[in-house]
N, C-alpha and C positions, 0 to 999 in steps of 0.2 A: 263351749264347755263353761259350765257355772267361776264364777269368779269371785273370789273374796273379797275384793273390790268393790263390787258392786251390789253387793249381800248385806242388806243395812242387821247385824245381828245382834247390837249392842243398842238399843233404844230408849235406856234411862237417866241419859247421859247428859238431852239438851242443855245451852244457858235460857231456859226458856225460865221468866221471872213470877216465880209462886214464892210461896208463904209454906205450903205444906212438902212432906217428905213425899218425893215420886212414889205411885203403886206400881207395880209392875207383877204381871201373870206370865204365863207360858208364851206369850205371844204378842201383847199389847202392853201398853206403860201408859197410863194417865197421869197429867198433870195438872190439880185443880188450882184454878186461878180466884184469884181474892173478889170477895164482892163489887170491888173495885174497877176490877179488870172486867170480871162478867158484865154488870153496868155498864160498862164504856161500849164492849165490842155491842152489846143488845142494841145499843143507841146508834152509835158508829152505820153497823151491818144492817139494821130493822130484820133483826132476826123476828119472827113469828114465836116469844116464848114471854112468858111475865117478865117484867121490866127486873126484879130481882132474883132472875132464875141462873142457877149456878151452873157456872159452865167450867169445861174441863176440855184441853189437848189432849187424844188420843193419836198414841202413835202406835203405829203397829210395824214388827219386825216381820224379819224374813226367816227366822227359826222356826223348826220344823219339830212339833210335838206329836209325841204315837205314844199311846201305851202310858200315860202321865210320866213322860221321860223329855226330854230333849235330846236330839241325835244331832252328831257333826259327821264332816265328810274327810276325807283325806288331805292334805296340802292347809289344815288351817282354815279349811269352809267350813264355818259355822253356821250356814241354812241356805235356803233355798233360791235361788235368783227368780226375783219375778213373784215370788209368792202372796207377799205383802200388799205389792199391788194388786192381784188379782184377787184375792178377799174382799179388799175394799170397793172394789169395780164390780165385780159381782152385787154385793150387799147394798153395793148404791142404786143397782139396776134392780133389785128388786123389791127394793124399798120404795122407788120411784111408782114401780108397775103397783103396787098394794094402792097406793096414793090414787093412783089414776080409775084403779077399782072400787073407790071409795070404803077402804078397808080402814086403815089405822096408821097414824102417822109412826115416825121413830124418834129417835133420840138424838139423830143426826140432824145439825144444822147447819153446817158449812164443811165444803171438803177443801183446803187450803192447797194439798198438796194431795199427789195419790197415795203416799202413803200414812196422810193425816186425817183426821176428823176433831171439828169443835163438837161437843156433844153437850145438852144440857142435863142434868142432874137429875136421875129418876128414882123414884122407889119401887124396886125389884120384888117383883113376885119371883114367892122364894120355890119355882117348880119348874124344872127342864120340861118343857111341855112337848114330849118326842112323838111323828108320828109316822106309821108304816105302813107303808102300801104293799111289801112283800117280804117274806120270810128268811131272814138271811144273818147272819154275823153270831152275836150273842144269842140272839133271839132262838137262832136255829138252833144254836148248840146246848143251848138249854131245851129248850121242846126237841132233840134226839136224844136227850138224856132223862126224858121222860116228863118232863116237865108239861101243863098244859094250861095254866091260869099263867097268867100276865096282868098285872094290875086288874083283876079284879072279873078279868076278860076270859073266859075261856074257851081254846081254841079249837079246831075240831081234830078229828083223825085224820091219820094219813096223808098230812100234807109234807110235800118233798121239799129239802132245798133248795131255796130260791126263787118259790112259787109265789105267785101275785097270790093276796088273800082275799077273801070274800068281800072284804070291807075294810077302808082304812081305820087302823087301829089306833088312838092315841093313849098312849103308853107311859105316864108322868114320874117322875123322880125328884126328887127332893134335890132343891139348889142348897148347896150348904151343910152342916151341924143345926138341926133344929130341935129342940131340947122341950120336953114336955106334952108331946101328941099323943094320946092314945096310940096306941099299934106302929106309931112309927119310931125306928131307932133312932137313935140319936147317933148316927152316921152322913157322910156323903152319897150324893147319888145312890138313895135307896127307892127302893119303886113303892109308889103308891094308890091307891086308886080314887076313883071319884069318888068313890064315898067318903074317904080320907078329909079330900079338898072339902066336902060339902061341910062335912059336922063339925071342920075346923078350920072355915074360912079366912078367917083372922091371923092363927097363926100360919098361915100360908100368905099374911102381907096381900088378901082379896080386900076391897073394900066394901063389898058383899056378897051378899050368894049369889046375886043373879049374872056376877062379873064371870062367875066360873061359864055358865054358856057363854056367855063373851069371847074367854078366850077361846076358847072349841071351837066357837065359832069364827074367830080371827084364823087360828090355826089349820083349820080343817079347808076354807073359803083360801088362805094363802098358797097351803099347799098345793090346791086345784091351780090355781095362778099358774104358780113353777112348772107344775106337772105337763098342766097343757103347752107353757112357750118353749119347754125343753123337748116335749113332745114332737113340737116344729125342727126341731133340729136332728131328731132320730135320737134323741135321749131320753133314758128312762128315770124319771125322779124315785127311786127307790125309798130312802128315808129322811129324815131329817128331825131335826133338833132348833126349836122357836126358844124365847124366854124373852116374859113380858115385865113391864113395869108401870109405874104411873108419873105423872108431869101433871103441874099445871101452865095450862094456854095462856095467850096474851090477852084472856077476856076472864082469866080467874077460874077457869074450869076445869075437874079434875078430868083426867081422861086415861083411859088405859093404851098403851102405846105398845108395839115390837123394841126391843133392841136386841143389844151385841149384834149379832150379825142372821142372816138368813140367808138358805139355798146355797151356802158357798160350796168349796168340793172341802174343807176343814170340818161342816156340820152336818155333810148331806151325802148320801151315799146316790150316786150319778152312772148309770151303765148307759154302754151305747147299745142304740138297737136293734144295728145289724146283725153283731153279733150275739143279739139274744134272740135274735132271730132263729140263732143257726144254733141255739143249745147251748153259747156259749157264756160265760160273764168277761164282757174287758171292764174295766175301773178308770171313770173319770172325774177321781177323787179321791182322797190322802187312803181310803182304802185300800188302794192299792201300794201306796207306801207300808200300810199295815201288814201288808198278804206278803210282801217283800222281807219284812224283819222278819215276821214267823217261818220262812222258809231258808234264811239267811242263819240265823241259829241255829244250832245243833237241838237246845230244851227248850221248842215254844211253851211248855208250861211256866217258863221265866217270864214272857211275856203278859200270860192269862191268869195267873194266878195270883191276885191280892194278897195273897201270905208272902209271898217270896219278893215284895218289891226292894228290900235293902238291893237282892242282886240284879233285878233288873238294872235300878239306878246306877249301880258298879257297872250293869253291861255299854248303859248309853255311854258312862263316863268316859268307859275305857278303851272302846271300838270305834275308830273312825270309820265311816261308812265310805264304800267307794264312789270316788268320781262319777260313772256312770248312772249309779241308783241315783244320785241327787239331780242329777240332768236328767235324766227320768220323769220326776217327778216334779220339776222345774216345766219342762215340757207339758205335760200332765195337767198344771196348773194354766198357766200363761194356755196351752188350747181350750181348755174348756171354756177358762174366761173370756176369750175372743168369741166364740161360739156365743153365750148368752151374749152379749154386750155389742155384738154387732160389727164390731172394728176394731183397732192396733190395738193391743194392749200397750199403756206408757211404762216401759220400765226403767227408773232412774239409771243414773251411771255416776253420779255423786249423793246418793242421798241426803245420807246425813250436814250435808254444805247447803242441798237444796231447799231443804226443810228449814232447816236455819235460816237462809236469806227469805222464804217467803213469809217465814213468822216476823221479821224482823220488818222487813220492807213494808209487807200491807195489812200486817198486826199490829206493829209495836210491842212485840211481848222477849222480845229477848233482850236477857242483861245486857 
């Protein structure tokens, strides 16, 4: 059973030695180290990145985000055992396989610990570059609600839930508040289409027009990746969620790169395929931690509804989730990732002591 112990769920806490205030998300914490520090370790490590390229500690926790909420469990579990690690294990595995396809590097240059990353300094195209190979979650319930355009896309008749579509669709949304686009709000995760990215390359953080097939075509070429080695496993890569950036190389070269993460079960919707063999969907991936809260509440409109997030928030704050659901999906995590990844998944049983001593020990980065 999950243990709070062994649940790294406070992650912004290192003596790890920066200059700036920790950032910290739903899930990760970065810590940007002085030019000083990046210098030394590029020099130190012969990391592959320009000799003044900014680097940053990424840690990632073990808390468990659904719904733009954070959920805990009973007894004082604050997230998920195993989780952390297997994001990062996944992401590295197929970060690796991109490399070996000769797609596009990432932002990741050293893994210290499983649940660390040194990353170097990118500038983020501002576009969740989301792509689907079959009809299901939001998608669906907007197209049975009548809906038929998607980013610009429209789709045909009469298709059922859950069905594979004609063609992979990439489906983009706005990273951010982006303020001044023709047609687009100045909202988060608002959907755009290629037309959008084309006649406003710029303010989409492209370095040109021609980067936009670039990424489609990173995207569309990676997707195939995952699809086919999950495919070897009797797994269906259903959908996912890319987001790219730029770096400059150790030879001064600008280049368009993947980051945050890819193909995990946190960005990607993952079915097994026996049992969609047999008619059915199981979920191996935070999906099904999502299909869990909506059936676990009395009003999933609290969940689905943008207007109503004060009560969502009230909801995560105030409901510890049971034992069981989080070992669920502890389980859930830790299989799948052993599935891509080939072998044991490593999950700490002192994190936060572990992380510390290997930063300390073959870094030198803590007070």
């Amino acid at each position: 059973m999950c243990s709070a112990y062994n649940v790294l769920a406070v992650n912004d806490d290192l003596p790890i030695a920066i200059d700036l205030p920790v950032h910290s998300g739903k899930v990760r914490s970065v810590y940007w180290l002085s030019a000083k520090q990046s210098a030394r370790l590029i020099a130190d490590k012969g990391y592959n990145v320009a000799p003044d390229a900014p680097l940053a500690i990424m840690v990632i926790s073990d808390r468990i985000s659904a719904f733009d909420c954070i959920w805990h469990g009973e007894g004082g579990l604050q997230g998920v055992q195993g989780k952390g690690a297997a994001l990062n294990a996944v992401a590295n595995h197929w970060f690796a396989r991109f490399r070996e396809h000769g797609l596009a590097d990432s932002h990741i240059v050293d893994t210290p610990h499983p649940l660390v990353w040194i990353v170097q300094k990118a500038k983020p195209v501002m576009v969740e570059a989301i792509a689907r190979q079959y009809i299901t979650g939001s998608m669906w319930r907007a197209y049975a609600n009548g809906e038929r355009e998607f980013c610009g896309i429209t789709l045909p008749e009469a298709l059922q839930q859950d069905q594979c579509l004609p063609e992979l669709l990439i489906t983009p949304s706005t990273k951010g508040i982006l303020k001044g686009i023709p047609n687009v709000p100045e909202a988060d995760d608002v959907n755009i289409t290629r037309a959008d990215l084309a006649a406003n390359y710029k303010a989409f953080n492209f370095a040109a027009p021609a980067d936009i097939n670039q990424y489609e075509t990173l995207l569309r070429e990676g997707f195939a990746v995952i699809s086919k080695d999950l495919a070897a496993q009797d797994q269906v890569f259903v959908d996912t969620k890319f987001e790219f950036g730029y770096v400059t190389d150790a030879q001064g070269q600008e280049k368009l790169i993947y980051m945050d993460e890819v193909g995990t079960p946190d960005s990607s919707r993952i079915w097994d395929g026996a049992a969609l063999r047999d008619g059915k969907v199981v979920e191996n991936s935070k999906e099904g931690f999502r299909q869990f809260l909506l059936n676990h509440f009395d009003d999933a409109d609290v969940l689905l509804n943008k207007q109503r997030m004060d009560e969502r928030t009230a909801l995560a704050r105030d409901n510890a989730l049971p034992l069981e659901a989080m070992q669920e999906i502890s389980d859930t995590y830790i299989g799948i990732a052993e599935k891509i990844i080939g072998r044991k998944l490593v999950v700490s049983q002192q994190p936060k002591e572990e992380i510390i001593d290997v930063l300390n020990q073959d870094y030198g980065l803590i007070r």
